[in-house]
C-alpha positions as CSV (number, residue, x, y, z in Angstrom):
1,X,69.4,78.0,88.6
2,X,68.2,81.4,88.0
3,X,69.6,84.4,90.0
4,X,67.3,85.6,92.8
5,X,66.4,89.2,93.4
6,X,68.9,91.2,94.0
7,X,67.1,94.6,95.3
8,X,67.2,95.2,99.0
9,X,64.1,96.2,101.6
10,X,63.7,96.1,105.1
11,X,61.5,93.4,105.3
12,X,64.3,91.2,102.6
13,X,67.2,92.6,105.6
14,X,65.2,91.0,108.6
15,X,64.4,87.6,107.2
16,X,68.2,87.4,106.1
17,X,68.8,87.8,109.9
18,X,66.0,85.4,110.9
19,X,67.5,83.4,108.9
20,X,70.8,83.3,110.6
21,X,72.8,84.8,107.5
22,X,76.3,85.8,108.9
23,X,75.7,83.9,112.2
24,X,77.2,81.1,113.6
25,X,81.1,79.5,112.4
26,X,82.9,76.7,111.0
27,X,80.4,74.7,110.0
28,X,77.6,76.3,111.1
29,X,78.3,79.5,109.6
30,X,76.0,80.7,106.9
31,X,77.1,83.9,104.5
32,X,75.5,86.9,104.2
33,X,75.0,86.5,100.9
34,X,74.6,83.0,98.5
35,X,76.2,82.9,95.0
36,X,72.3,82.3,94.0
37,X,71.8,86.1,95.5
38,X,73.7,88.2,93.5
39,X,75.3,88.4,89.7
40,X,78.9,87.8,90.3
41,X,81.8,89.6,88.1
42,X,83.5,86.5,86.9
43,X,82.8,82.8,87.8
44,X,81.3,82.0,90.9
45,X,82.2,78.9,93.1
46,X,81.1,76.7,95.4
47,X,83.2,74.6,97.3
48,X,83.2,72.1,100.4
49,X,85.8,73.7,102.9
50,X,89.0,70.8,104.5
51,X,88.7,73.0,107.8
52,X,85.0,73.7,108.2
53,X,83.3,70.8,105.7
54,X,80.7,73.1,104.4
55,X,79.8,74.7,101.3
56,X,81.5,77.8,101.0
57,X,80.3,80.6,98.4
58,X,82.4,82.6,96.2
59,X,81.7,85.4,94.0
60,X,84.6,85.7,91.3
61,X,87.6,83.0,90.7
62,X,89.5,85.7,92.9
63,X,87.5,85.1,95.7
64,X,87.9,81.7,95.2
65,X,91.8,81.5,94.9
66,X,92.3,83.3,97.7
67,X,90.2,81.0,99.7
68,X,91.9,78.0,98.3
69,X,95.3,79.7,99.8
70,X,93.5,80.1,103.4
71,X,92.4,76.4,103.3
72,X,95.3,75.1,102.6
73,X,97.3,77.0,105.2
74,X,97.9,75.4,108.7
75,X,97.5,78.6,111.2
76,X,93.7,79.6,110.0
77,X,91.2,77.7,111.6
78,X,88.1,78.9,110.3
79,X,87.2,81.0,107.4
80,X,83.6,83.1,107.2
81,X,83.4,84.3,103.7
82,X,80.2,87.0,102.9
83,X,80.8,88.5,106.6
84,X,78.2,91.2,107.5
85,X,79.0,94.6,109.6
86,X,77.3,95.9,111.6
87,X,74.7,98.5,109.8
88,X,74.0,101.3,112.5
89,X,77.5,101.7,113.0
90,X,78.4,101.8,109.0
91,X,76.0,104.1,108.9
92,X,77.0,106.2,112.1
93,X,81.1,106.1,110.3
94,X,79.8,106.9,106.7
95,X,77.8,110.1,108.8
96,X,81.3,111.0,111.0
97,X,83.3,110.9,107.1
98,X,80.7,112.5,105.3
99,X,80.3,109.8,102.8
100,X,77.3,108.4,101.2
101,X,76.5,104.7,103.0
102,X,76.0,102.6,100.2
103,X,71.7,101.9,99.7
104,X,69.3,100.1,97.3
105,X,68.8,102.7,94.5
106,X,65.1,101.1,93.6
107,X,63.9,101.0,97.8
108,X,66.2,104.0,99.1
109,X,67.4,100.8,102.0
110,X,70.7,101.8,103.4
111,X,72.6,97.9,102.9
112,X,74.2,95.2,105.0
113,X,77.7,95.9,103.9
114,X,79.9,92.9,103.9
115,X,83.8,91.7,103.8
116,X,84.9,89.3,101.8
117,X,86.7,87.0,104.4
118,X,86.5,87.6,108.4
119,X,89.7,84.8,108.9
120,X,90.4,83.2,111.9
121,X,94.2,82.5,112.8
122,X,95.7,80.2,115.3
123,X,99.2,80.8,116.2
124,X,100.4,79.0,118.6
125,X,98.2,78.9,121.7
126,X,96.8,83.0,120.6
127,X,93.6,83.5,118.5
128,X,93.6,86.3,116.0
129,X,90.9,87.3,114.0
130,X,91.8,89.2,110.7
131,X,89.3,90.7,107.8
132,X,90.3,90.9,104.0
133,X,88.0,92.6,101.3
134,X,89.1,90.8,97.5
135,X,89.5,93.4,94.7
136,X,91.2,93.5,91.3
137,X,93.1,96.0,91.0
138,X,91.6,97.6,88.0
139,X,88.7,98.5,90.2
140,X,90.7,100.0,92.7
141,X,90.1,103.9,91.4
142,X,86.6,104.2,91.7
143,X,85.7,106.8,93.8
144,X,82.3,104.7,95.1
145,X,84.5,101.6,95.9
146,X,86.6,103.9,97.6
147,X,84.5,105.3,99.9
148,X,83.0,101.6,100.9
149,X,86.6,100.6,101.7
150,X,87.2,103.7,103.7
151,X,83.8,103.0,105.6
152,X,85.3,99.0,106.1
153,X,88.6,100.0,107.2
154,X,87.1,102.4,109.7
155,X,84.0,99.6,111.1
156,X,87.0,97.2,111.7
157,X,89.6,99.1,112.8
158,X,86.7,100.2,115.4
159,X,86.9,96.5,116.4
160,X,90.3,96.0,116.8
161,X,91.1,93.5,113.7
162,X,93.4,94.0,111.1
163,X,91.8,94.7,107.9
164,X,93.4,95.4,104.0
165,X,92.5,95.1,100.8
166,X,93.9,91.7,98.3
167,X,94.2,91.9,94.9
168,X,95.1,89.4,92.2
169,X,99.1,90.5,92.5
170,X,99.4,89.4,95.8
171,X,98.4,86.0,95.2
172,X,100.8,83.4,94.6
173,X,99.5,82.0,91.2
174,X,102.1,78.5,91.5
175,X,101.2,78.1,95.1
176,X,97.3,78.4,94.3
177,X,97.2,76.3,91.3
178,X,98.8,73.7,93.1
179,X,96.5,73.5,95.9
180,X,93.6,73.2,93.1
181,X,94.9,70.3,91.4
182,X,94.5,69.1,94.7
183,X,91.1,70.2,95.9
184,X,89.1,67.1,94.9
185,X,91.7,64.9,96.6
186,X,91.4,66.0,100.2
187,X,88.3,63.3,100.2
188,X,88.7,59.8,98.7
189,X,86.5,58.8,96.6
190,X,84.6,55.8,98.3
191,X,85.8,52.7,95.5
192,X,89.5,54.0,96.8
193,X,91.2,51.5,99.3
194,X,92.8,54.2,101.8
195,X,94.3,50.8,103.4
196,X,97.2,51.4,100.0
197,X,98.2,54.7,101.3
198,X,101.0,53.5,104.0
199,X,102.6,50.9,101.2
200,X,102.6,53.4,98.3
201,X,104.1,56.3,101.0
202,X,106.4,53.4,102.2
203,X,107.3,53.0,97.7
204,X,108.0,56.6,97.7
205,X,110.3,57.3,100.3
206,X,112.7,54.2,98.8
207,X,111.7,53.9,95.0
208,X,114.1,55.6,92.3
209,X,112.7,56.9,89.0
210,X,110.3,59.6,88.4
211,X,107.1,59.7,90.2
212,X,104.7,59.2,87.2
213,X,106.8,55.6,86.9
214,X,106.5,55.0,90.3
215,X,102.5,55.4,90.8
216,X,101.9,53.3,87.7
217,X,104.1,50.4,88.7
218,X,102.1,50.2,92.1
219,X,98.7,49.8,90.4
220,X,100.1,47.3,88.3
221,X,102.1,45.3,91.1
222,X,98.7,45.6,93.2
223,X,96.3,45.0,90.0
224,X,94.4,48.3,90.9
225,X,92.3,50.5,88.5
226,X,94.4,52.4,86.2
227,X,94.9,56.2,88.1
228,X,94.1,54.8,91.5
229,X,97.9,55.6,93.3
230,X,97.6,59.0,91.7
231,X,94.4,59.7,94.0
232,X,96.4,58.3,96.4
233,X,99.0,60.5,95.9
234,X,96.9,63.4,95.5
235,X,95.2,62.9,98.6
236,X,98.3,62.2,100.8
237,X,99.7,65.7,99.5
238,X,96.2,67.1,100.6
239,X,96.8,65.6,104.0
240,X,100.2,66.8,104.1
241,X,101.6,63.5,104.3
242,X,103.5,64.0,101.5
243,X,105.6,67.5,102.1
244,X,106.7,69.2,98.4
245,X,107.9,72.5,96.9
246,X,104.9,74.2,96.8
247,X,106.4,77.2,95.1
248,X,107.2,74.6,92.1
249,X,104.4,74.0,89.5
250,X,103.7,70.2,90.6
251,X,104.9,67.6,87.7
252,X,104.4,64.3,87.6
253,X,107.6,63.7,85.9
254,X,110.1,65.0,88.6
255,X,112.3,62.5,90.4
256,X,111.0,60.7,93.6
257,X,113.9,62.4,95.2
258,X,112.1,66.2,94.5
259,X,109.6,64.9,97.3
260,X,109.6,64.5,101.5
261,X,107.2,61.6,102.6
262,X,106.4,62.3,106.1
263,X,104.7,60.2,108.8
264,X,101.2,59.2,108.4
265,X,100.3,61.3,111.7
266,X,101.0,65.2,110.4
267,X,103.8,66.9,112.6
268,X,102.6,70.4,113.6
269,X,104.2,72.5,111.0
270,X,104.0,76.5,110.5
271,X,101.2,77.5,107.5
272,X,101.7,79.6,104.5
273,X,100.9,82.7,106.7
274,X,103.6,84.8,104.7
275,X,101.1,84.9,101.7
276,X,97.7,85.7,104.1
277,X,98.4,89.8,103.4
């Protein structure tokens, strides 16, 4: 599908709003901006969210890890990704620092500036709302993306929520590839019998060998298609029914012992909020 116009008018800014671009959460949130909107540096994805089951769009495979991370983690609750500020007072703060507000070279439009992610956190019974702009780090000295992180940090530090910058070192790569391989799991494909799920959990907690043995025996005892208790697996790890090392690149070869099978109703358990920066 071919990229839309990227240039920027007043009349482009309003119908965004009519639209109800950067309005609304979970599932009814829609970004600011669509990956069919704007070029992307890097690979652009879209992706159904576990927490909010909508499409989410993101602009580079960094954006994307990242949000794999906040999805899998148990203390955010909803994630907003292509979050517009407020303009007038991006523009008042660029004014106050003396720094040119970012605008549409061709139209002379001052933008919408956006953040990455505007993340919402549960812990315990408290709500907390934090914002995180996604750079690599290579692109961390230019003097124009530094001013539009100064003008960020300002607008939400003006609103009370914690704002910083993430950049590809400090995102666990392990942690992150593991929650990929499991991405297409979290929903079972409809020729899958969930029903299997409690008797191959019930295999794993008592079987011996390695777990590539073990998932292959059970669709031969139960005459199921070849690779069918591996998307079982998968998706009981997705649901965090099945607890593991998730600092360990997952293999398939490791000893049944190397994983924790907990009960098919999730205990609360704390979230990998150590890595949310």
């Amino acid at each position: 599908m071919p990229k839309r116009q990227t240039g920027w008018t007043e009349k482009k800014i309003a119908r965004y709003y009519k639209e109800g671009r950067g309005q609304g959460e979970l599932g009814n949130y829609k970004p600011w901006i669509t990956i069919q909107d704007v070029p992307s540096s890097g690979r652009a994805h879209r992706d159904i969210g576990w927490k909010t089951e909508r499409e989410h769009h993101l602009l580079s495979d960094l954006e994307y890890n990242y949000f794999c991370l906040l999805d899998w983690s148990d203390n955010v609750i909803d994630i907003r990704e292509q979050f517009p500020i407020n303009r007038e007072i991006t523009t008042k703060i660029a004014e106050d620092m003396n720094i040119t507000h970012p605008i549409e070279s061709t139209t002379q439009t001052p933008i919408v500036m956006t953040t990455d992610f505007l993340i919402t956190l549960r812990y315990d019974s408290k709500v907390k709302y934090i914002a995180r702009t996604i750079k690599p780090e290579k692109e961390l000295n230019s003097s124009g993306v530094i001013e539009k992180f100064e003008i960020e940090r300002a607008y939400w530090e003006n609103q009370d929520v914690d704002w910083a910058i993430v950049t590809e070192k400090d995102l666990p790569k392990t942690i992150i590839e593991n929650i990929k391989w499991l991405r297409s799991s979290y929903i079972l494909a409809d020729t899958t019998d969930s029903s299997f799920i409690s008797i191959l959990l019930e295999r794993l907690k008592t079987g011996n060998g390695t777990i590539l043995n073990a998932l292959k025996e059970f669709d031969e005892h139960y005459h199921l298609e070849k690779g069918t208790a591996l998307a079982l697996y998968r998706h009981s790890i997705a649901k965090k029914l099945v607890k593991l090392d998730m600092t360990q690149k997952f293999d398939l070869t490791s000893d049944l012992s190397t994983i924790k099978v907990l009960s098919l109703i999730p205990k609360k358990r704390g979230g990998l909020h150590e890595f949310l920066y």
